[in-house]
C-alpha positions in Angstrom: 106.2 109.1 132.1 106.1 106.7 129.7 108.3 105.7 126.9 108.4 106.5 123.6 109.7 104.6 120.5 113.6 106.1 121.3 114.3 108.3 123.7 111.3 110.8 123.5 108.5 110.5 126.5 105.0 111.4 126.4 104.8 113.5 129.2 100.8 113.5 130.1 97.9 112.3 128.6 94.4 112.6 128.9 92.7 110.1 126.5 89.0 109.1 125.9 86.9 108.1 122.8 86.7 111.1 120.6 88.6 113.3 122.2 92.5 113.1 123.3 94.8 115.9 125.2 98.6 115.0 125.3 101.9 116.6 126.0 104.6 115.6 124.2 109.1 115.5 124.3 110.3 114.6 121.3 114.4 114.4 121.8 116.0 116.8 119.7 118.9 115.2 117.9 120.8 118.7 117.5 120.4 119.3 121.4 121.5 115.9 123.0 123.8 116.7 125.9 126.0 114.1 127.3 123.5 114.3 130.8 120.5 116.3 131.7 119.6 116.5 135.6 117.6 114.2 137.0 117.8 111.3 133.9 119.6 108.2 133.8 122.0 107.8 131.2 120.9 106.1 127.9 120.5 102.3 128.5 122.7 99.8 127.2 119.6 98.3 125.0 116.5 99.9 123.1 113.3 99.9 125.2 111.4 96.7 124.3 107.8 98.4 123.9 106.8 96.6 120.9 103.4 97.2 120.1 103.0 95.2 116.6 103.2 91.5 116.9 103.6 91.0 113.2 103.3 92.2 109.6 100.5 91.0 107.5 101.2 93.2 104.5 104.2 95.3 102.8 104.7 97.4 100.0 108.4 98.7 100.4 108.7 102.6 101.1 104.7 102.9 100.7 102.4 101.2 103.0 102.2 98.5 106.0 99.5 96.2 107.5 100.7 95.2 110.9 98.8 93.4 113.7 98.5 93.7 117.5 96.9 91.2 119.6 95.7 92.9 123.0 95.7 90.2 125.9 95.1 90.5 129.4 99.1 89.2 129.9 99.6 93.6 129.2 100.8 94.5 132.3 99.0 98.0 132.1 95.5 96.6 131.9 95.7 95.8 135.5 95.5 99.8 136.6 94.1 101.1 132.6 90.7 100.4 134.2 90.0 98.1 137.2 87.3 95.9 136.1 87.6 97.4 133.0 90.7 96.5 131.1 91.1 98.7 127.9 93.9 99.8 125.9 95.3 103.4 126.7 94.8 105.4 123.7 98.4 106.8 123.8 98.9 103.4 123.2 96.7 103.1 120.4 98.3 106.0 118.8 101.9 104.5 119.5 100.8 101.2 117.6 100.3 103.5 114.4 103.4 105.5 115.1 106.0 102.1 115.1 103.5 100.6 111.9 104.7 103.5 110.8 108.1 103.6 111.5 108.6 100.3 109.6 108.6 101.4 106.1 110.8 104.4 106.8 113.0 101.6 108.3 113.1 99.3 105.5 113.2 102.5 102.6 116.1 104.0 104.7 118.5 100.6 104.6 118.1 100.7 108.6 120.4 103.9 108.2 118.6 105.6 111.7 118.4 104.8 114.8 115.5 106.6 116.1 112.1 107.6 114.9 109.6 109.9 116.7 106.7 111.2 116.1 107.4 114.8 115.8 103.4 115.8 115.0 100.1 114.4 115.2 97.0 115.3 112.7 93.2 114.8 113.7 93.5 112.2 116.0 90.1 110.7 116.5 89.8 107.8 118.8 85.9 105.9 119.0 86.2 102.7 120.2 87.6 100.6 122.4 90.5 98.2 122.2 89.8 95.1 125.1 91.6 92.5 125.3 91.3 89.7 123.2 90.7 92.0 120.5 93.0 91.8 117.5 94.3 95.4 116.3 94.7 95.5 112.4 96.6 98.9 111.9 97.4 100.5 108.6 99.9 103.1 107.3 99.9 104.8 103.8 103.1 107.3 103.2 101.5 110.5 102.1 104.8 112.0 101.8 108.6 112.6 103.3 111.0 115.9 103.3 114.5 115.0 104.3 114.3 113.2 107.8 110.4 113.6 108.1 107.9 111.4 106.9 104.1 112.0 106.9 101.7 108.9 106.9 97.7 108.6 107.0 97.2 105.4 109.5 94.4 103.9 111.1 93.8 101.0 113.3 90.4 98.9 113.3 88.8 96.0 115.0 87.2 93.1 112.9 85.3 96.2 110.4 84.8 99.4 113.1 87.7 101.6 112.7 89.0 102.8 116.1 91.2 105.4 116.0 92.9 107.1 112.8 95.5 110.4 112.6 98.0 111.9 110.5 101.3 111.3 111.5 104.8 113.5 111.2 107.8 110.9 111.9 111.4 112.0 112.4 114.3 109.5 111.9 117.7 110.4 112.9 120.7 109.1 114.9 121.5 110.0 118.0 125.1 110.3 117.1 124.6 113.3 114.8 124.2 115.5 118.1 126.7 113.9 119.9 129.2 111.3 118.6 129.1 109.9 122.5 125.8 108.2 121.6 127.4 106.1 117.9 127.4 102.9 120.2 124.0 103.2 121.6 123.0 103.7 117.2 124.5 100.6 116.5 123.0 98.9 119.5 119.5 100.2 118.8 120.0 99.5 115.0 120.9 96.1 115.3 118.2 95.5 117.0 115.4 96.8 114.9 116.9 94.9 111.9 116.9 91.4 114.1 113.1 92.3 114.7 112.8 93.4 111.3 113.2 89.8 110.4 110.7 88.3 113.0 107.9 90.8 112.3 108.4 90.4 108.2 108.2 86.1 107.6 109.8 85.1 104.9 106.1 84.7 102.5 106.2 89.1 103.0 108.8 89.8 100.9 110.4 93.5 101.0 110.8 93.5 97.6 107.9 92.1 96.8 
């Protein structure tokens, strides 16, 4: 299984250019129980997956440019394919979900711990991301309703656009299903904002 930004998991995927079949957990902050059989217990720090190496543009609570530089130092590419390195297209996807995630972040005041994808909208994947390619992703607000958040986001390579969607993000805390979880908020929290300030240099201003 593999992680998700949080505490959902993408259960399976079956991705190739132009087409992608994927099954999805998204936690359910209502539903949280204090254990579930089988999983460990939340971990004392927020999974380190970060799939954007920096911010290249920002207009506050409307759009993002972020980059990610693909390297063969990805851990993955060694199985993701044998003589073949490329980058998963789940993980493709993920880079636009936590672009994404950054302007709710910053138009929120940091106020959420968590934010999932709860939906995605004609994904279309068609091309390949190999390493020593530089991933320039983008992500345009289309709207938000309470905790959700829709975006139009995209990812290219030099000037071929390799994969695109229509994102549904939910933020929320895991505390508001189970006040157990308030330390593991703060925890995740502060860290975001810490990163925050290394993605977004000081010549991107948030206000800006």
């Amino acid at each position: 299984m593999m992680p998700h930004d949080g505490y959902g998991v993408i259960l399976s995927a079956t991705v190739l250019p132009g087409m992608v079949s994927t099954t999805c957990l998204v936690a359910d902050s209502d539903k949280l129980p204090d254990t579930v059989p089988g999983m460990p217990a939340l971990p004392e720090h927020p999974v380190r997956f970060t799939l954007v190496d920096s911010i290249t543009e920002f207009t506050p609570g409307t759009s993002i440019t972020a980059v990610k530089n693909l390297t063969r130092a990805e851990e993955y590419l060694g199985d993701h394919f044998p003589g073949f390195p490329v980058m998963p297209g789940v993980l493709m996807l993920e880079s636009l979900v936590q672009t994404g995630a950054w302007v709710i972040r910053e138009a929120t005041g940091f106020q959420f711990s968590t934010i999932l994808l709860k939906e995605v909208k004609a994904l279309r994947l068609k091309s390949f991301v190999a390493p020593g390619d530089q991933l320039r992703i983008t992500a345009e607000k289309f709207k938000s309703e309470e905790n959700d958040w829709t975006f139009k986001a995209s990812g290219s390579v030099g000037e071929n656009e390799v994969v695109s969607a229509r994102l549904i993000l939910r933020q929320f805390n895991l505390a508001d299903g189970n006040p157990r979880f308030s330390a593991n908020d703060d925890r995740m929290i502060a860290h975001f904002r810490q990163l925050w300030e290394e993605l977004n240099p000081p010549r991107i201003s948030a206000e800006a």
